[in-house]
C-alpha positions as CSV (number, residue, x, y, z in Angstrom):
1,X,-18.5,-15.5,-10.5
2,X,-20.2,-12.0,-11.2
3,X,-23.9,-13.6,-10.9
4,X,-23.6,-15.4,-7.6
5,X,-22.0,-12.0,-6.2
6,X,-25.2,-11.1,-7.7
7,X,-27.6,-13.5,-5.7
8,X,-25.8,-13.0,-2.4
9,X,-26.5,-9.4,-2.2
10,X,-29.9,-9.9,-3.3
11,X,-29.9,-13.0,-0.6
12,X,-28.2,-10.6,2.1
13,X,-30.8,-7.6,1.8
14,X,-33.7,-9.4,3.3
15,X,-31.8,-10.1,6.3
16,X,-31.8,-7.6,9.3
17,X,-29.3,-7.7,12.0
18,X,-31.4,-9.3,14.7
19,X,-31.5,-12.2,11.7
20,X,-28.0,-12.5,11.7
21,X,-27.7,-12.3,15.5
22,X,-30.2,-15.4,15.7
23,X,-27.9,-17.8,13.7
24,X,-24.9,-19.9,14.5
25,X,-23.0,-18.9,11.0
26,X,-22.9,-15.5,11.6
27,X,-21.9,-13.1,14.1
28,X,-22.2,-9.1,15.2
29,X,-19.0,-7.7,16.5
30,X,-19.2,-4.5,18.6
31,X,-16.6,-1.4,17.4
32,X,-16.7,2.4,18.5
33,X,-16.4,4.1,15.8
34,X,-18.1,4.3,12.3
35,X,-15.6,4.8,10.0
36,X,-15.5,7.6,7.6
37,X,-15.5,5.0,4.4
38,X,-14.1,1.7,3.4
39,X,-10.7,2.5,1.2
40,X,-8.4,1.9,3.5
41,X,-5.8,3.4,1.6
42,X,-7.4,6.8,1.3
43,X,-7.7,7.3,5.0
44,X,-6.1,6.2,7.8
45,X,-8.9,5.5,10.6
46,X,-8.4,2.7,12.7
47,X,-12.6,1.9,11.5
48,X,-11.6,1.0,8.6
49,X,-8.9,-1.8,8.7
50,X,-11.0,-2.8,11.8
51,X,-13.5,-3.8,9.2
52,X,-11.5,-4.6,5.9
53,X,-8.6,-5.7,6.9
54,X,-7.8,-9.5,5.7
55,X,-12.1,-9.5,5.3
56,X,-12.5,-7.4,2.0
57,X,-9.0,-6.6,1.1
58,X,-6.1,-8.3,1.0
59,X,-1.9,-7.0,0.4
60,X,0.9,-8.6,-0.7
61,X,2.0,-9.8,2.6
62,X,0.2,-10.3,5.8
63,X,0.4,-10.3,9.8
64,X,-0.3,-13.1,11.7
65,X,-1.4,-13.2,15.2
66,X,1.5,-13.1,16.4
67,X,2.9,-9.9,14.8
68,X,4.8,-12.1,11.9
69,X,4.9,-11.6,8.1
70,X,3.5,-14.1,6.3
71,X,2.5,-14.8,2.5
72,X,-0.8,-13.6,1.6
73,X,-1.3,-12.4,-2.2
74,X,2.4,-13.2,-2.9
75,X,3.2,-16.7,-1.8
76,X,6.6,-16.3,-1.9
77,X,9.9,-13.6,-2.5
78,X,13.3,-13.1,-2.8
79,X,15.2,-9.9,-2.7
80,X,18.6,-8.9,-4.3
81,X,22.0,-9.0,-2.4
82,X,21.6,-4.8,-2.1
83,X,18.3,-5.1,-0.6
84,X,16.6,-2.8,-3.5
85,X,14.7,-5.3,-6.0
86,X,12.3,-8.0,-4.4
87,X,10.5,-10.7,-6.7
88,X,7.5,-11.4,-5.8
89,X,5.1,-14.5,-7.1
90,X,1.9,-13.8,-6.8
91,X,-0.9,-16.8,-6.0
92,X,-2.6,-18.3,-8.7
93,X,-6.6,-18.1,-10.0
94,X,-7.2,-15.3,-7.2
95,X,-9.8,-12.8,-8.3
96,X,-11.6,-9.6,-7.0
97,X,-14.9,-9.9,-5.9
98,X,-16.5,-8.6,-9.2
99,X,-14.9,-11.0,-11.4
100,X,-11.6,-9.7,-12.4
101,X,-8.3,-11.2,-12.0
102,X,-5.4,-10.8,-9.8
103,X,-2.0,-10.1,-11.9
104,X,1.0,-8.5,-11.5
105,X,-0.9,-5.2,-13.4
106,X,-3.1,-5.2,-10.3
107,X,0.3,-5.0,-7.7
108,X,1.7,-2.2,-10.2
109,X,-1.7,0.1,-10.1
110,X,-2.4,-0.4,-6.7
111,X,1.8,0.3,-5.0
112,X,2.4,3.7,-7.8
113,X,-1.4,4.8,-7.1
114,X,0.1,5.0,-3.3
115,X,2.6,7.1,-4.4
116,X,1.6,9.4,-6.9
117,X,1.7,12.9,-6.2
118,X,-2.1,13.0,-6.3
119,X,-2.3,9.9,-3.6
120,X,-3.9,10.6,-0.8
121,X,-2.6,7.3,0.5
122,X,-2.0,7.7,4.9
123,X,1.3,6.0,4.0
124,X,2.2,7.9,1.0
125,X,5.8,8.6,1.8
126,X,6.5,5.1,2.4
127,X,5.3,4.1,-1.2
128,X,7.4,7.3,-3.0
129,X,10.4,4.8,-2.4
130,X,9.2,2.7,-5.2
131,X,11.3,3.2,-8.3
132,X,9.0,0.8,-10.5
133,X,7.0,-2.2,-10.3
134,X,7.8,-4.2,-13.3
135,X,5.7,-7.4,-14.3
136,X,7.6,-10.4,-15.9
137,X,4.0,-12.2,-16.5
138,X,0.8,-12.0,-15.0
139,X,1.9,-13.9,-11.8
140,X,5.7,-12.6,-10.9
141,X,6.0,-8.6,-10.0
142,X,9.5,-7.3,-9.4
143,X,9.4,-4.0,-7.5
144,X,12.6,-1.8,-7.6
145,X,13.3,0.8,-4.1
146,X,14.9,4.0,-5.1
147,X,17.2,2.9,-2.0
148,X,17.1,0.1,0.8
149,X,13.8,-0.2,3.4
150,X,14.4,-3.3,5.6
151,X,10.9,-2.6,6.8
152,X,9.6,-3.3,3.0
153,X,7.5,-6.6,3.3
154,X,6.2,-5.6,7.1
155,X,4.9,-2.1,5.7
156,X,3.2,-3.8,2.8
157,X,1.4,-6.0,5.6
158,X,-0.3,-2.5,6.4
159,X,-4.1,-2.0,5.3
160,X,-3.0,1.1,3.0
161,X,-0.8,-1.5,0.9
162,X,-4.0,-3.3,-0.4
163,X,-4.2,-4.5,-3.3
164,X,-6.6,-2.9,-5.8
165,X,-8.7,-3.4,-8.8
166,X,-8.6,-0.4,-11.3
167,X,-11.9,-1.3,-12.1
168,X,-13.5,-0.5,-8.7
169,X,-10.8,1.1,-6.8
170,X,-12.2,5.0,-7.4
171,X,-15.7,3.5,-5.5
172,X,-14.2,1.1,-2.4
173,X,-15.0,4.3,-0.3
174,X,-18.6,3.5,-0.6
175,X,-18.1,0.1,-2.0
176,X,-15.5,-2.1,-1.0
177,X,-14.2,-4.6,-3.9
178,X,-11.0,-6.5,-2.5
179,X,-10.1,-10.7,-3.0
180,X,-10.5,-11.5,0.2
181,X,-13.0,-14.1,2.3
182,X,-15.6,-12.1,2.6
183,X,-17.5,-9.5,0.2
184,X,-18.8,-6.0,1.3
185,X,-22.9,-6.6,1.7
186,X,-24.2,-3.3,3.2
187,X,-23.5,-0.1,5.3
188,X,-26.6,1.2,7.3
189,X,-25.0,4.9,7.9
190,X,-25.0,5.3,11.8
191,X,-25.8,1.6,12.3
192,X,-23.7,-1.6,10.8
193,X,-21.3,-2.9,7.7
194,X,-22.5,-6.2,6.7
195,X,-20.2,-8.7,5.2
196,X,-21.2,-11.8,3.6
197,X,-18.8,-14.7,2.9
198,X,-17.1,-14.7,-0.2
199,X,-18.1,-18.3,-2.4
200,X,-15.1,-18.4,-5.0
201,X,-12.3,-17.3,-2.2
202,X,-8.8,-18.4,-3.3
203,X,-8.2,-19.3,-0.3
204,X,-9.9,-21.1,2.8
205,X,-13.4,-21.0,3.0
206,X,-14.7,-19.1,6.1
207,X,-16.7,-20.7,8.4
208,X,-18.9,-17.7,8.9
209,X,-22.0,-17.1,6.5
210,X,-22.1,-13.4,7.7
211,X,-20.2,-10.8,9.5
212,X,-21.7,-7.5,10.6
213,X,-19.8,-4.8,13.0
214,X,-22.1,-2.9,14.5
215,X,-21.1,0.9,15.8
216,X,-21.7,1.2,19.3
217,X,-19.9,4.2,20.8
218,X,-21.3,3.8,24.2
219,X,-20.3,1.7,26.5
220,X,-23.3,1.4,28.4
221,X,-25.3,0.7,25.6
222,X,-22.5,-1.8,24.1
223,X,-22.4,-3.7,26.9
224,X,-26.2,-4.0,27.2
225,X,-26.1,-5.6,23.9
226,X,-23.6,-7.8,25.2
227,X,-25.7,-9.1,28.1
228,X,-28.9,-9.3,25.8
229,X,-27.0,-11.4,23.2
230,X,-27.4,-8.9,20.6
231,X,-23.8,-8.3,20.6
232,X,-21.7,-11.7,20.4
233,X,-18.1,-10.0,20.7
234,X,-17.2,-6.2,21.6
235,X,-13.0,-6.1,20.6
236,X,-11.2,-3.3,22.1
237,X,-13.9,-3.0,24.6
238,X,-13.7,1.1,25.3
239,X,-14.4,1.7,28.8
240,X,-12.5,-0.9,31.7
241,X,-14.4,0.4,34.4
242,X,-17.8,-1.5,33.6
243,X,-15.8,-4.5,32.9
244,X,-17.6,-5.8,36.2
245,X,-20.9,-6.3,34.6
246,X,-20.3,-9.0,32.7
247,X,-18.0,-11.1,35.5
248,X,-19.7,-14.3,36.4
249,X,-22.0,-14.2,33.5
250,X,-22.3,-17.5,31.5
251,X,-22.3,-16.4,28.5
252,X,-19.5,-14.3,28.4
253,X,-16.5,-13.8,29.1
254,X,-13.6,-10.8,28.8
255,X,-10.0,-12.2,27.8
256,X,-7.2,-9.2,28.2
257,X,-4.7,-8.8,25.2
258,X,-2.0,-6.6,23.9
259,X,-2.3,-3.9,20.9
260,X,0.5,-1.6,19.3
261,X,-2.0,1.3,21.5
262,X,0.2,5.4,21.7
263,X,-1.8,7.5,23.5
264,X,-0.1,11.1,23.0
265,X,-0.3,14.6,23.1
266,X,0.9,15.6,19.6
267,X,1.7,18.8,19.6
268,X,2.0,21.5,16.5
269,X,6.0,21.4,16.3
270,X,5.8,24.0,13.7
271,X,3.8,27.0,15.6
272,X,5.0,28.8,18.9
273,X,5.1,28.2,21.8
274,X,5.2,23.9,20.7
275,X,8.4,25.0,18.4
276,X,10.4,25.6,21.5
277,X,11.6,22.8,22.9
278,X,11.1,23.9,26.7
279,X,7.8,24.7,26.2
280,X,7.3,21.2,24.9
281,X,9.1,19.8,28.1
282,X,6.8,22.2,30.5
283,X,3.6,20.4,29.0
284,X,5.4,16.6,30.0
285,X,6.4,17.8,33.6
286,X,2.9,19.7,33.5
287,X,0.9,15.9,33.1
288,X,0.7,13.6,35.7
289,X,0.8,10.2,33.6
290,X,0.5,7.8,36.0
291,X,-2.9,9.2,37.4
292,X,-3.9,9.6,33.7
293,X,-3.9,5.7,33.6
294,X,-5.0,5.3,36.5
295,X,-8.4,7.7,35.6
296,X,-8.4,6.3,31.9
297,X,-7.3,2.9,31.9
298,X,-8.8,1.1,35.1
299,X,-5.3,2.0,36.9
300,X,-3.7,-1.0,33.9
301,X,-1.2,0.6,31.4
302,X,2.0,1.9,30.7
303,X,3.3,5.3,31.2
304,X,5.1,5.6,27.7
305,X,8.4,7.5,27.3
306,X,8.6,7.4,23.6
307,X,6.8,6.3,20.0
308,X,6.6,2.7,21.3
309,X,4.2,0.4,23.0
310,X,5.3,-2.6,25.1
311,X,4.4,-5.0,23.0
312,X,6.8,-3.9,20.3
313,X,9.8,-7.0,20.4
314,X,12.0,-3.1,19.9
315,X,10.5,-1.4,22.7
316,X,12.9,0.0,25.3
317,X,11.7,0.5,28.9
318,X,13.7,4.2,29.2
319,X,14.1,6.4,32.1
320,X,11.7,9.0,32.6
321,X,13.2,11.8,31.8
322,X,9.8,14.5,32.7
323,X,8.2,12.9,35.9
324,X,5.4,15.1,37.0
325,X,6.9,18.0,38.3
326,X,4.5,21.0,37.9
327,X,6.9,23.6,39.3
328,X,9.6,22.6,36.7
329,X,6.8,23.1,34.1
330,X,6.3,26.8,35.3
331,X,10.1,27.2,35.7
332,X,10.3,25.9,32.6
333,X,7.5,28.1,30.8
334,X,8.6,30.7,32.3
335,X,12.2,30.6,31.0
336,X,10.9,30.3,27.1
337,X,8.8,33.7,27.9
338,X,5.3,31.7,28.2
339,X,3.1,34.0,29.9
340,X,0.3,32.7,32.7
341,X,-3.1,33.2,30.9
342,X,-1.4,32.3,27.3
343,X,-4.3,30.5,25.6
344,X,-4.2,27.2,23.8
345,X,-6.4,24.7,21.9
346,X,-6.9,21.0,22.6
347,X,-8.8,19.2,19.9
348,X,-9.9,15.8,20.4
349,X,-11.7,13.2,18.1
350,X,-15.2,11.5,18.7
351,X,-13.4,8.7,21.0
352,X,-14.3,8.1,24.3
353,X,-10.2,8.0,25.9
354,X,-9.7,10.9,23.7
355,X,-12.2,12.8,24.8
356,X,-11.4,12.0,28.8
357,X,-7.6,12.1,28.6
358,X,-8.5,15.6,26.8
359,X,-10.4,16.8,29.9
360,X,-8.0,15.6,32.9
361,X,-5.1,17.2,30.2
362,X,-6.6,20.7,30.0
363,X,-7.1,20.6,33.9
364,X,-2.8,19.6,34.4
365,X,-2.2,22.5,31.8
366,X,-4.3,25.3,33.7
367,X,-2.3,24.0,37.0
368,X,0.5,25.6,35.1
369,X,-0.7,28.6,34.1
370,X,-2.3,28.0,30.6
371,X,-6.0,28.2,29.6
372,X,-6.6,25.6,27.3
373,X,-9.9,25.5,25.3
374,X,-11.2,21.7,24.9
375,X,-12.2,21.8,21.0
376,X,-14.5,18.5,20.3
377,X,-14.2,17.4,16.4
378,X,-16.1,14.8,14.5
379,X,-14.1,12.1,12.9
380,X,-14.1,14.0,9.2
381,X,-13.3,17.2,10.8
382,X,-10.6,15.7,12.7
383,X,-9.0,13.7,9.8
384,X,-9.1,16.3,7.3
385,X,-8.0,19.5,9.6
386,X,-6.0,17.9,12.2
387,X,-3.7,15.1,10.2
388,X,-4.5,16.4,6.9
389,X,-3.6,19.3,7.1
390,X,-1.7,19.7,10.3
391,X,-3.7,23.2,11.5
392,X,-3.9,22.5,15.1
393,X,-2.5,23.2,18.5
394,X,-2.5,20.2,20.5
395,X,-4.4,17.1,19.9
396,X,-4.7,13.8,21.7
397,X,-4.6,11.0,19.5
398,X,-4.0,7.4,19.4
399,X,-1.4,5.5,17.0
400,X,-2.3,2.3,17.3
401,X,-0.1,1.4,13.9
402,X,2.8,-1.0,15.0
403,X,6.1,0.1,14.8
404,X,5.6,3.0,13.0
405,X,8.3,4.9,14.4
406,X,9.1,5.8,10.8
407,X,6.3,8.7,10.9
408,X,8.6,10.8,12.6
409,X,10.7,10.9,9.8
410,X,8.0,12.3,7.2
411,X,7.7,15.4,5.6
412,X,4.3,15.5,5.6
413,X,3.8,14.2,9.3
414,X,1.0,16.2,11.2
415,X,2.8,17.3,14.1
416,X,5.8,18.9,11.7
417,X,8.5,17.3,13.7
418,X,11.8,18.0,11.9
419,X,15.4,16.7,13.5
420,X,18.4,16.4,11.4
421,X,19.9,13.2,13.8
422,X,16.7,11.6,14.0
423,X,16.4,11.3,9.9
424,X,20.4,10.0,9.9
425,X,19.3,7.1,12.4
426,X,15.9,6.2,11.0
427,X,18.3,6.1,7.0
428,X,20.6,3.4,8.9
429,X,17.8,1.6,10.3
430,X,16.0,1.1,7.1
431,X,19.4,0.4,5.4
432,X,20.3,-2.9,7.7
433,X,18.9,-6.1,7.3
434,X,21.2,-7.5,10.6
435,X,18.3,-8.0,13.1
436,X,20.5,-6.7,15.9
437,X,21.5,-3.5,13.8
438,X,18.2,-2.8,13.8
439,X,17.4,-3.7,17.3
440,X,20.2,-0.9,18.6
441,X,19.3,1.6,15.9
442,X,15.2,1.6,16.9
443,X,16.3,1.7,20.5
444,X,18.2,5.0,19.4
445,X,15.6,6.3,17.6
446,X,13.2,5.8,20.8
447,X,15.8,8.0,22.5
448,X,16.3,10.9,20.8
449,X,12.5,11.2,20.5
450,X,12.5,10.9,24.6
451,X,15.5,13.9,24.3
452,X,12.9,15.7,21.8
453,X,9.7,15.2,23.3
454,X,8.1,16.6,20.0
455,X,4.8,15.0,21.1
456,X,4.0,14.3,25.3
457,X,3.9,10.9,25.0
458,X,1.1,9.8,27.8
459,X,0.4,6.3,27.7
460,X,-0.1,2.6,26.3
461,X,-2.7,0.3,27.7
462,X,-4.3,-3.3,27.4
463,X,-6.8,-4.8,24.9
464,X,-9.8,-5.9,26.5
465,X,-12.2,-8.0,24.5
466,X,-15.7,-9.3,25.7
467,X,-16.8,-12.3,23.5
468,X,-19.3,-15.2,23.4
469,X,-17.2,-18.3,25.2
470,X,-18.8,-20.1,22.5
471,X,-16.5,-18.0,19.9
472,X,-13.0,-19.5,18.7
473,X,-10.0,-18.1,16.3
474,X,-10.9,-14.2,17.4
475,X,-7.9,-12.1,17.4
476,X,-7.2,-11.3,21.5
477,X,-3.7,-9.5,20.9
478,X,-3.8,-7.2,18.4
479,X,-0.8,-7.2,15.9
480,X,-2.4,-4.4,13.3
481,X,-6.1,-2.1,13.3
482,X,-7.8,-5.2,12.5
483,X,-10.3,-8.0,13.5
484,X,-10.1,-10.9,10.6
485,X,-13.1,-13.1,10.8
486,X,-11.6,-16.1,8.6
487,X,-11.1,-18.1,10.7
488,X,-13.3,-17.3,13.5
489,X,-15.7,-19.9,14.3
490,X,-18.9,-21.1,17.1
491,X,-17.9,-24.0,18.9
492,X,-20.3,-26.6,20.5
């Protein structure tokens, strides 16, 4: 297994991207951002699971297209009447990429590396609620919860539940070793990740020889390569208004889709003037978030009213509690002893909604009296001083995670939101396995954050894709960061 790993990277260096492009059992897919490495459970950029996810690395469970868990590394699981131990039996004659086998060791290094106090894991706090992974034999894991998660098996469908090697985990940064369909061939810094398909893959064969994703932040020149065929699919295409260029074009075609998409203003809960709850209600009256989708989105999207997109089966459609109202925001500032001229930052990451909603966000806030200074960040920057370490004013960001409510709850959660009666409701929902318990309880939770408002929650918005109508099995609605390419195919 080793030595044809071995040949195929040899094989894969001699061929260039306008190679690949040329032949029917490949295919170059358009994204917009480079991502800062490949271990998707060392950072949480969107990049990376774009490009891993179900490709390099695999989990214990997966999503389907359709937002459903399904078996993937475990083929099948109970869990005990209390809801605290689940047995999981793990496939058979799976192995990483360099050789080594899959066993239960593997699912009890990867889940307590997540966890450990050193883990710099996105989803850290969700792994701390493992007691102990205990392995029977090499092909049954039992993992013990310190208390009841209902959302267990969905969170380990998540790209930061992958499981690892030991032997190659400390280099997937640079490196990627997973079991999945296809193996990690190259990274071009500032150009493409190449992926070749994986010979010995447990599972179903891809149909594709090669996959490379190509980083094109800019629209124009994305869709370029579109129309000179250097590009045969552009997911998540970034910028609706030049849509237009490719209608009527035989070659390709743009299909709209759904995606767990949050655009917000997060806010620093835990530094004045955003620890004062009017001042957080000011900036929501302050934004006018119907003309942001309007400006943003092609005029398509959802103004949001909480931590939930539409095409969440728990999203509630709630009242709009801060309709734009600028002279409530000023009544409002005014009242919590908000000067006019009080300064503010607004940091924004290398994204091209980002960086508009940013601009049209600053100009709302001056409307109101405050002078906000637009603070462009690289992705590293952004990652590491924004979410890592929360030292930030405002930021717009995002989450395109599903249902992850359940940040709000963290300890550790950028925007330092903190509220006694949110914690109590998020404890019940995790504790319930009824599905209409749950139903009620995240409905609940999507209110008290409208009451909150700890971030200005702008908007969601659709998933536009531009592909080759030659190209079948491509993911148009979006369940998870993701693009799997097993079981996309050309068709005649």
């Amino acid at each position: 297994m080793k030595s044809s790993f071995a040949l195929l990277t040899m094989a894969g260096l001699s061929l260039g991207t306008s190679a690949l492009a040329q032949t029917r059992d490949t295919m170059s897919i358009g994204v917009s951002i480079e991502p800062p490495g490949l271990d998707p459970t060392r950072s949480p950029s969107e990049a990376i699971g774009t490009i891993t996810y179900n490709n390099v690395f695999e989990g214990l469970t997966r999503l389907d297209r359709d937002g459903h868990v399904q078996p993937l590394l475990a083929r099948a699981w109970t869990v005990s009447d209390e809801g605290r131990v689940y047995h999981f039996t793990l496939q058979e004659n799976v192995h990483f990429h360099d050789g080594t086998p899959l066993t239960c060791e593997n699912v009890r290094f990867s889940l307590l590396r997540a966890g450990a106090t050193s883990s710099t894991n996105p989803d850290r706090t969700f792994f701390t609620n493992i007691a102990d992974v205990s392995c029977p034999d090499t092909t049954h894991a039992d993992i013990t919860l310190k208390k009841a998660h209902g959302s267990f098996t969905y969170e380990l469908t998540w790209n930061d539940a992958s499981i690892l090697s030991p032997s190659s985990a400390d280099k997937n940064a640079s490196h990627p070793i997973g079991t999945g369909p296809f193996l990690f061939q190259a990274w071009q810094r500032g150009d493409h990740v190449t992926l070749f398909r994986n010979p010995d893959y447990w599972g179903k064969a891809p149909e594709l020889k090669a996959v490379t994703f190509r980083f094109m932040p800019d629209p124009l020149a994305a869709s370029n390569a579109l129309l000179a065929g250097e590009l045969d699919a552009y997911p998540s295409f970034p910028a609706p208004e030049i849509l237009g260029r490719f209608a009527g074009n035989p070659n390709l075609k743009v299909v709209r889709g759904t995606f767990p998409f949050k655009a917000i203003l997060a806010l620093n809960n835990a530094r004045r003037p955003f620890n004062d709850l009017r001042v957080r209600q000011a900036l929501a009256y302050a934004i006018d978030r119907k003309a942001l989708i309007q400006a943003g989105a092609d005029g398509d999207g959802t103004v949001l009213q909480s931590h939930m997109a539409p095409n969440d089966p728990d999203y509630a459609a709630l009242p709009d509690r801060y309709p734009y109202n600028p002279e409530r925001a000023r009544e409002l500032l005014k009242e919590a002893g908000i000067k006019p001229g009080t300064q503010l930052t607004l940091s924004y990451p290398p994204i091209t909604y980002a960086r508009d909603t940013s601009e049209i966000v600053a100009a709302y806030l001056e409307q109101v009296g405050l002078i906000v200074t637009l603070q462009p960040l690289e992705w590293p920057s952004w990652l590491g001083r924004v979410f890592g370490q929360g030292s930030f004013d405002m930021t717009v960001i995002a989450h395109t995670e599903p249902h992850d409510i359940g940040i709000y709850d963290r300890d550790n959660i950028y925007f330092h939101y903190k509220n006694p009666q949110f914690h109590e409701l998020f404890e019940q929902y995790e504790a319930s396995d009824n599905a209409e318990d749950r139903h009620r309880l995240s409905v609940a939770l999507q209110d008290r954050l409208a009451q909150d408002e700890p971030n200005v929650f702008l908007y969601s918005r659709p998933r536009d894709t531009v592909l080759n109508r030659r190209i079948s099995g491509l993911w148009i609605d979006q369940q998870i960061a993701a693009c799997p390419m097993a079981d996309v195919t050309w068709q005649p």
